[in-house]
VMD Tcl script that builds the backbone (N, CA, C; Angstrom):
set m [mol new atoms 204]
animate dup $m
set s [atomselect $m all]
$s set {name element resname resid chain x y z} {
  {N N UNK 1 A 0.824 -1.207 0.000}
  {CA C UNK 1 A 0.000 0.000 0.000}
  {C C UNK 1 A 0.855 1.252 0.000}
  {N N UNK 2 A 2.021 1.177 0.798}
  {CA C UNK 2 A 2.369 2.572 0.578}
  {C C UNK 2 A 3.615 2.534 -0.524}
  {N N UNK 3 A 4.104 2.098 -1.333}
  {CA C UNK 3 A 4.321 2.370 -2.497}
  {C C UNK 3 A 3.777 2.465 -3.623}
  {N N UNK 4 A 2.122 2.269 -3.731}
  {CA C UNK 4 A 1.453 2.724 -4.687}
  {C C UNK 4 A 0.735 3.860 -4.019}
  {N N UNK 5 A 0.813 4.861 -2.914}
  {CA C UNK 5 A 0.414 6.016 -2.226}
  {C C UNK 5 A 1.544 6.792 -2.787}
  {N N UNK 6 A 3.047 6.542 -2.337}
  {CA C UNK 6 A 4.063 7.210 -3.276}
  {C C UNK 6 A 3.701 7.413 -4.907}
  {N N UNK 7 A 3.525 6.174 -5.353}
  {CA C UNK 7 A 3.523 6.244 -6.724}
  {C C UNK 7 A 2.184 7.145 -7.197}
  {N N UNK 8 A 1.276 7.122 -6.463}
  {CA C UNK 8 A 0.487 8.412 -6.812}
  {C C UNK 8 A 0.994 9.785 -6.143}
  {N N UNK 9 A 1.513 9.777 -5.606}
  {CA C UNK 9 A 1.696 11.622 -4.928}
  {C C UNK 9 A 3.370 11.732 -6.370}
  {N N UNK 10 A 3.180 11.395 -7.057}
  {CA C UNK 10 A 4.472 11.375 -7.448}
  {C C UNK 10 A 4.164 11.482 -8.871}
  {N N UNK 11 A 2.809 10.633 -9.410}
  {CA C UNK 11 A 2.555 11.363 -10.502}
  {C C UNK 11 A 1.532 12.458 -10.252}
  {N N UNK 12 A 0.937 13.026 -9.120}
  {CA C UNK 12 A 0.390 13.984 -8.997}
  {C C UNK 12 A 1.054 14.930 -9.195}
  {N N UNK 13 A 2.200 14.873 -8.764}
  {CA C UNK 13 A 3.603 15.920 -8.781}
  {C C UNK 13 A 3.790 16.382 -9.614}
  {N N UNK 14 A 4.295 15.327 -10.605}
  {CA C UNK 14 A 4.660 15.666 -12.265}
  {C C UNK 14 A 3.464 16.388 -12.633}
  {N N UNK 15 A 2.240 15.568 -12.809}
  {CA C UNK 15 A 1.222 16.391 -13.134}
  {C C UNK 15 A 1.038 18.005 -12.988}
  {N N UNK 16 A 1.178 17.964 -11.949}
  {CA C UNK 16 A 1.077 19.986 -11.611}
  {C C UNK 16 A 2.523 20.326 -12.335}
  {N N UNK 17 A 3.625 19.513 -12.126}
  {CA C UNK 17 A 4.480 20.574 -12.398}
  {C C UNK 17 A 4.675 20.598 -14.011}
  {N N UNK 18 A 3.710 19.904 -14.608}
  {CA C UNK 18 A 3.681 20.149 -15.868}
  {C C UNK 18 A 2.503 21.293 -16.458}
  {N N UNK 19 A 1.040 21.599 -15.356}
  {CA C UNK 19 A 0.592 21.988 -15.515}
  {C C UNK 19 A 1.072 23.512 -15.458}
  {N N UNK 20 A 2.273 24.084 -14.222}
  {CA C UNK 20 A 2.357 25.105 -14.366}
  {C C UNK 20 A 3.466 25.405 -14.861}
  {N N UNK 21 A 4.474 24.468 -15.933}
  {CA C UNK 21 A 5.254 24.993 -17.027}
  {C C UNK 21 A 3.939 25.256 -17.856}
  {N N UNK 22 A 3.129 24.562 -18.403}
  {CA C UNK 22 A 1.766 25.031 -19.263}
  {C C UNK 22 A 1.471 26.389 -19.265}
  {N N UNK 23 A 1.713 26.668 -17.797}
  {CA C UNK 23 A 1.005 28.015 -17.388}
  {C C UNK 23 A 2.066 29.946 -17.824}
  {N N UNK 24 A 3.201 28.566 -17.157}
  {CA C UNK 24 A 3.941 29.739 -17.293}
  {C C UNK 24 A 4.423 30.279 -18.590}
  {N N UNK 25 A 4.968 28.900 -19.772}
  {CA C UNK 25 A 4.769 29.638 -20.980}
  {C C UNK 25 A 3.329 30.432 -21.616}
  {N N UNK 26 A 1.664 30.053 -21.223}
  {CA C UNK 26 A 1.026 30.989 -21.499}
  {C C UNK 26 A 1.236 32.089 -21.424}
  {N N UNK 27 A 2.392 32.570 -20.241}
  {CA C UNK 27 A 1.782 33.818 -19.302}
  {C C UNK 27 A 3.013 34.348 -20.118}
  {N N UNK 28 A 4.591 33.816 -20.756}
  {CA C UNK 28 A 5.300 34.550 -21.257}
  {C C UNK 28 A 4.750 34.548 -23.073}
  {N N UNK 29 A 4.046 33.938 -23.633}
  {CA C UNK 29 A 3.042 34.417 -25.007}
  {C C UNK 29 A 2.020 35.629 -24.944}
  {N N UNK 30 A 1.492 35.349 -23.864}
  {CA C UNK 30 A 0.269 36.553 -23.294}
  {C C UNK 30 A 1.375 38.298 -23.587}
  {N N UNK 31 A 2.365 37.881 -22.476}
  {CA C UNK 31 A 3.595 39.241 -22.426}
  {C C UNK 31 A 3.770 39.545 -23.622}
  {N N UNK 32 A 4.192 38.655 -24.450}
  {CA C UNK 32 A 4.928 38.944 -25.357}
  {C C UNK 32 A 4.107 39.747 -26.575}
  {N N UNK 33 A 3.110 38.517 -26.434}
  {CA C UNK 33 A 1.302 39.497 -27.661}
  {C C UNK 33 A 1.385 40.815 -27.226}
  {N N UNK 34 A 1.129 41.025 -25.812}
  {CA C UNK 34 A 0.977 42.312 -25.418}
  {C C UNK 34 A 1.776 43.451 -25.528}
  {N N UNK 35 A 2.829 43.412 -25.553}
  {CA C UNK 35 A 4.532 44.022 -25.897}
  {C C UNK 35 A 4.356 44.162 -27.273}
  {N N UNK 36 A 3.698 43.358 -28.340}
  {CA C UNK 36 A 3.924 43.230 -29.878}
  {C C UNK 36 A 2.657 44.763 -29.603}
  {N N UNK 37 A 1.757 44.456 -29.233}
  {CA C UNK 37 A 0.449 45.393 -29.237}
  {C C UNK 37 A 0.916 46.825 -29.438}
  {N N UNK 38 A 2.061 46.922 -28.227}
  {CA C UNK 38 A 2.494 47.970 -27.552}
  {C C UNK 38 A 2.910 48.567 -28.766}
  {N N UNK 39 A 3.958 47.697 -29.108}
  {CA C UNK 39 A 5.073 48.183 -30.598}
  {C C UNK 39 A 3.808 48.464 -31.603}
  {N N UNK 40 A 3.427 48.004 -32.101}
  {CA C UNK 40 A 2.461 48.000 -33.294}
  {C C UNK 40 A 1.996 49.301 -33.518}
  {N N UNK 41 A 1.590 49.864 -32.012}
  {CA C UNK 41 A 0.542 51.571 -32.022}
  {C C UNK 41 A 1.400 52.285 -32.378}
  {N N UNK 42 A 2.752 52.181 -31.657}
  {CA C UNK 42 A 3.628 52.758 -31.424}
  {C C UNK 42 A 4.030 53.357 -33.336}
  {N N UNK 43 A 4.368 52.422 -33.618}
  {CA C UNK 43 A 4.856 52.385 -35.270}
  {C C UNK 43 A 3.916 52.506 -36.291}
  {N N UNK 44 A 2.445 52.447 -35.962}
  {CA C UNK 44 A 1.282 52.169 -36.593}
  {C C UNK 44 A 1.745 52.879 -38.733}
  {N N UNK 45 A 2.624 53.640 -38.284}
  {CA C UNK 45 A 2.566 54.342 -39.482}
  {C C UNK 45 A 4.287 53.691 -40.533}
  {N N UNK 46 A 4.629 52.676 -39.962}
  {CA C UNK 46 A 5.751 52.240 -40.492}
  {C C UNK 46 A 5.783 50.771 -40.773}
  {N N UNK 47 A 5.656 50.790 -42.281}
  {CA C UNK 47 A 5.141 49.700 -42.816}
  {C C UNK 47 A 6.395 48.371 -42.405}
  {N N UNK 48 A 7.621 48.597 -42.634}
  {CA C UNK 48 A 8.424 48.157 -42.318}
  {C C UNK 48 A 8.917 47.358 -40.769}
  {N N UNK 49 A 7.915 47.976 -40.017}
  {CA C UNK 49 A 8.276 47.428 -38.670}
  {C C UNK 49 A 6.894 46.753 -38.526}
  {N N UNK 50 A 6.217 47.462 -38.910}
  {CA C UNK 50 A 4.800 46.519 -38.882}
  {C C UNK 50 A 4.970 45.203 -39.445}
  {N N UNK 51 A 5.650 44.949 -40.276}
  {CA C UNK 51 A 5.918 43.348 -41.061}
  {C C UNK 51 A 6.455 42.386 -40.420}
  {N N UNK 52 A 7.824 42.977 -39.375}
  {CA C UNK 52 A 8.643 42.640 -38.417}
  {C C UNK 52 A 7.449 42.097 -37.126}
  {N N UNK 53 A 7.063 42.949 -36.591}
  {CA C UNK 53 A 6.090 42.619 -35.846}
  {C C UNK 53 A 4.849 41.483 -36.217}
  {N N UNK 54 A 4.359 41.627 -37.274}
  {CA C UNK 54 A 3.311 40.575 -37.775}
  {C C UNK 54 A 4.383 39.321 -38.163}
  {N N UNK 55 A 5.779 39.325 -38.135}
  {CA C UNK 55 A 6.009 38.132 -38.669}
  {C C UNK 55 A 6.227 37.155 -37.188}
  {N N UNK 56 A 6.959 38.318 -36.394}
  {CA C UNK 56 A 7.122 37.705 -34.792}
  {C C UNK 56 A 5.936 37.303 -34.397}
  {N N UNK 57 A 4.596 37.811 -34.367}
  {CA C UNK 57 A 3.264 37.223 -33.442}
  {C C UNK 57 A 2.950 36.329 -34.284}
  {N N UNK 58 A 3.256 35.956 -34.930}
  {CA C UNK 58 A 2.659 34.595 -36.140}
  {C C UNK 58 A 3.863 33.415 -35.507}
  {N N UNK 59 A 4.749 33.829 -35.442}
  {CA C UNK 59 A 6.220 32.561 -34.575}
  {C C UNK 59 A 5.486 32.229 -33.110}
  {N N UNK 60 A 5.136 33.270 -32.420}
  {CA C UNK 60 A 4.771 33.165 -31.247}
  {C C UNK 60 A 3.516 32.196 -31.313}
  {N N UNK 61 A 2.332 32.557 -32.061}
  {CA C UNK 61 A 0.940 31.995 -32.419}
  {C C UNK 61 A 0.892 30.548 -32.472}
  {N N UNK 62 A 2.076 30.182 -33.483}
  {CA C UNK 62 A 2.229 29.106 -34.103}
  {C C UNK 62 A 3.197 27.917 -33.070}
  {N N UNK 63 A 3.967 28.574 -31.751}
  {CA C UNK 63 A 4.505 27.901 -30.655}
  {C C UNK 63 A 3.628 27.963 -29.475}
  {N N UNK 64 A 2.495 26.699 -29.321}
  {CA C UNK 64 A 1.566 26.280 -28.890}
  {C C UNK 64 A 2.100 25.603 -26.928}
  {N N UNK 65 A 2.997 24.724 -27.870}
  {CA C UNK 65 A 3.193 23.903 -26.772}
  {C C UNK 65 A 4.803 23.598 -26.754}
  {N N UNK 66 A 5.223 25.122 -26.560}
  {CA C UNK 66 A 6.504 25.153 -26.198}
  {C C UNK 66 A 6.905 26.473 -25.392}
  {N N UNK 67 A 8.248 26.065 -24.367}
  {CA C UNK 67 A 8.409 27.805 -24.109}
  {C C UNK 67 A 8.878 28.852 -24.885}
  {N N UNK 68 A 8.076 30.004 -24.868}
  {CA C UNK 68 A 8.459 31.023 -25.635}
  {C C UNK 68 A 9.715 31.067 -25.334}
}
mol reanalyze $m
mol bondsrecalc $m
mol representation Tube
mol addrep $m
């Protein structure tokens, strides 16, 4: 009994600590969208950086399930 009590608190473990790498790369994509936002207004009138920017949030978009 108590090595299958270990063996569950142990994949419970992993479990969360996979849930909040999950979390934490959301939270550095979220930053990063938001930072692109920032730049974007900022330049709104410069076609050239605007491209730069739309090409970065499309890299970011497209890295789902990895850390930024």
């Amino acid at each position: 009994m108590g090595a299958n009590t270990f063996m569950l608190e142990y994949i419970l473990a992993v479990n969360s600590e996979r849930q909040h790498m999950a979390n934490l790369s959301q939270l550095r994509r979220q930053r990063m969208l938001a930072f692109l936002e920032k730049m974007r207004e900022q330049h709104k009138d410069d076609d050239e950086v605007l491209v730069a920017i739309n090409e970065v949030e499309n890299e970011i978009n497209e890295k789902k399930y990895g850390l930024v």
